[in-house]
C-alpha positions, 0 to 999 in steps of 0.5 A, a space after each residue: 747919440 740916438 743912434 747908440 741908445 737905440 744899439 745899446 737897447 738892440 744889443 741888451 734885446 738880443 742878450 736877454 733872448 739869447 740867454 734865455 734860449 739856451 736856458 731853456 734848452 738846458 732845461 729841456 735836456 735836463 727834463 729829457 734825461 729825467 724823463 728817460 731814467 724814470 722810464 727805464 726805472 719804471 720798465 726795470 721796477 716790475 722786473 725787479 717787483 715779479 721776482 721779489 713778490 711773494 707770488 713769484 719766488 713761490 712760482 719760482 720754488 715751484 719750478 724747481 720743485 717740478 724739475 726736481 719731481 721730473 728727475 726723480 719720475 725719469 729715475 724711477 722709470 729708468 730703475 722700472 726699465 732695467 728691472 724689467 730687462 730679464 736678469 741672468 739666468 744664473 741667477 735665478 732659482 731653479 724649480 724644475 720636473 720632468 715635464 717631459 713624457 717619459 712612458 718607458 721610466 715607469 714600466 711593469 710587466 714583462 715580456 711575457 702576456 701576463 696578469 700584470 698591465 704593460 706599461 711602456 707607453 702610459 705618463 709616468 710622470 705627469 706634467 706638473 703646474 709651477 715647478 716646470 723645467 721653464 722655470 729653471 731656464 727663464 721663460 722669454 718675456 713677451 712684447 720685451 721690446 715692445 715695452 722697452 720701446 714704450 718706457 724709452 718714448 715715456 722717457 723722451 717725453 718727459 716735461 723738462 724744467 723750464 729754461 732761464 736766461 742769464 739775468 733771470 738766472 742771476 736775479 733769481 739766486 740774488 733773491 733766492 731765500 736761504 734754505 730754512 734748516 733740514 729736519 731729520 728724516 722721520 724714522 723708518 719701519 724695520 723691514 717685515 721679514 717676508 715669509 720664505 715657504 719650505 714646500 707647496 701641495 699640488 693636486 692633478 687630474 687627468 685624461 689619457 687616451 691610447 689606440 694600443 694601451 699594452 704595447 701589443 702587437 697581437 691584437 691591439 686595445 685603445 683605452 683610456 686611463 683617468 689617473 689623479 694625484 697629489 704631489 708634496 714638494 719641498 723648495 729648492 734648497 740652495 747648496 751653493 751658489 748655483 746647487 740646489 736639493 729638491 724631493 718630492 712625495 708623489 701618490 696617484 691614482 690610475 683607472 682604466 675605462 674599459 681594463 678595469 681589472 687593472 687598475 692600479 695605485 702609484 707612490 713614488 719618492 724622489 731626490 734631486 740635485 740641480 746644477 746650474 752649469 751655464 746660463 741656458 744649461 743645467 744639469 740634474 743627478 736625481 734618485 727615485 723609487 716608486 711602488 706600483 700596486 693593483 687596486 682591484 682584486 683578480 677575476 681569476 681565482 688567487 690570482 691578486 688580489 687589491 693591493 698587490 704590489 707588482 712592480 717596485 723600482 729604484 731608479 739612478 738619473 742623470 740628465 742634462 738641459 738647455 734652452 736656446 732661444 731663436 727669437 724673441 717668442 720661440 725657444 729651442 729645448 733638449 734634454 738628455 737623460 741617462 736612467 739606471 733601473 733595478 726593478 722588484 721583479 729583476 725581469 725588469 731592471 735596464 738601462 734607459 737612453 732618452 733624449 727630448 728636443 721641444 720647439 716652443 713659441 709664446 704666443 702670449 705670457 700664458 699661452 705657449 705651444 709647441 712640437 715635441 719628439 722624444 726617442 728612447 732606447 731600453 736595454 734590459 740587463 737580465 735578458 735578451 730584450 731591447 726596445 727602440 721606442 719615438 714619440 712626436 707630438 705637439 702640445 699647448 700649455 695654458 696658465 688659467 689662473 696663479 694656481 691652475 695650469 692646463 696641458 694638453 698633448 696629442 701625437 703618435 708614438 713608434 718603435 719596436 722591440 725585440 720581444 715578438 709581442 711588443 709593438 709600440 705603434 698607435 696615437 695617444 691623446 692627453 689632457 692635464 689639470 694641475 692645481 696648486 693648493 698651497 705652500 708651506 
């Protein structure tokens, strides 16, 4: 009996502590779980917190605003990019003047050693500033492509807009604010209608030094002319897509250094239509007319007298130009032209060959030098006379400023022709300032 009392009490014993056990395991698991969701809600609370926060959706809206900002910075830089690729030259406007030397266009005397000054080998048309024949034909852009090689690197290193990861990313258009109400753009200025000039005014001053300033094969003079001059041009008037009119009003001023006695003055008037035929050729039908007069009065007795007319000449051209260029700095010009003249005395009148081939490199955008040779054959029409004449030299063209353009010539000059007295031999030395005044 004692012994089941003390089995019974064992047995209660053993109960009581076997239950409580696995109560206190249930409530240590119970408290584990609890523990671990509150963890895992505390670690997902502050991600949840950073992107409600006020700071953070505004660190969010500025993220998409720089990814916005940096699109539209590469847009414009890709526009800036292909605006500085050179455009066709078709489109573009032609402006273009006989830049080339062209000393047996504008020519006086006659066969004979007479009062009146030969002028076979002195400019006739003088280099001109901003309508040169470059800017009929483009000009190559300097350091192109290292400039497009700059703009592709600033391209490339863009700041891209910062990655997001697919929870971010859901999380963010989860709280990401309606978009308040677009407000209508604010009103646009009329564009101001740019003025488009008519014409422009330009002014020369130059230098022109020979060893044989008549052309004589007798005894041969060097002398120097000083001439100055102001040139009135009209823009280029657009006919068609690729035609263009242009005239000019020319009036010079030549004096000689030593030959004062004949000195004399320059008008002419020129017409032009310019055809765009490709893009590195054009072609050019042009008519002109120059009046050339003495500016002082004979030493011989009613000899002539200021302001004489000696030489009045119509001139019908056709010419024919192209640019090819090599590399990116050296360009390869030609030019041909065929001149018809009738000249006031017709001792004068003749038909002009000339063709002109210049090699020019761009050391820099102002800067440009090159090697020149023209060569030209004259046959005149009422008598027995016709002339070979060759010109090589080189030349270096500088743009001082906008407005002012320096040119400088220096070569030899050869040929020969069938009046006995004629010798066109000897070197020339030229410099050329040119001066835009102003348009209009």
């Amino acid at each position: 009996m004692q012994m089941k009392i003390w089995k019974g009490l064992f047995f209660w014993i053993l109960l009581a502590f076997s239950g409580g056990s696995c109560y206190c395991i249930k409530v240590d698991a119970a408290e584990s779980a609890n523990i671990n969701i509150w963890r895992h809600h505390n670690n997902f609370a502050p991600k949840i917190t950073s992107f409600a926060s006020p700071q953070n959706h505004q660190q969010c809206q500025q993220l998409e605003q720089e990814a916005i900002n940096s699109f539209c910075e590469q847009s414009s830089e890709s526009q800036s990019l292909r605006s500085q690729i050179p455009s066709n030259l078709t489109q573009q406007t032609p402006q273009i003047t006989e830049q080339t030397p062209a000393p047996t266009e504008n020519s006086g005397g006659n066969q004979e050693q007479d009062d009146s000054p030969q002028l076979e080998v002195q400019p006739s048309n003088f280099p001109a500033s901003s309508d040169s024949i470059e800017q009929l034909l483009n000009a190559p852009e300097i350091n192109e492509s290292e400039r497009l090689e700059r703009l592709w690197q600033l391209l490339q290193e863009q700041k891209q807009p910062p990655l997001e990861s697919d929870s971010d990313r859901e999380l963010g258009l989860r709280l990401r604010p309606r978009p308040l109400e677009q407000l209508p753009p604010p009103p646009t200025e009329q564009p101001v209608v740019q003025f488009k000039p008519i014409g422009n005014l330009q002014a020369r001053v130059g230098y022109f030094q020979t060893s044989n300033i008549f052309s004589s094969n007798d005894s041969p003079i060097e002398d120097g002319l000083i001439f100055s001059g102001l040139r009135l041009a009209s823009a280029y008037f657009p006919l068609g897509s690729k035609t263009y009119l242009n005239g000019s009003i020319d009036g010079n001023l030549i004096r000689y250094i030593d030959q004062s006695q004949y000195n004399y003055n320059q008008v002419r008037f020129n017409l032009s239509i310019y055809q765009q035929l490709s893009q590195r050729m054009y072609g050019r039908v042009s008519w002109s007319n120059q009046q050339l007069f003495y500016a002082n009065n004979s030493d011989r007795l009613d000899s002539f007298k200021a302001g004489d007319r000696f030489l009045g000449e119509n001139s019908l051209q056709l010419s024919l130009g192209r640019r090819d260029p090599l590399t990116s700095r050296l360009m390869l010009e030609s030019f041909y032209e065929l001149s018809v003249n009738f000249a006031d005395p017709e001792s004068r009148n003749r038909v002009i060959n000339s063709f002109w081939i210049s090699l020019n490199y761009y050391l820099q955008k102002p800067l440009q030098v090159g090697l020149d040779y023209q060569f030209s054959y004259s046959d005149f029409t009422q008598r027995e006379r016709e002339d070979q004449f060759h010109r090589l030299f080189g030349h270096l063209n500088y743009q001082i400023s906008n407005s002012i353009n320096m040119n400088v010539q220096a070569g030899v000059t050869l040929g020969n022709s069938t009046a006995q007295n004629i010798d066109f031999d000897g070197w020339f030395f030229s410099v050329n300032y040119n001066l835009d005044l102003g348009q209009f």
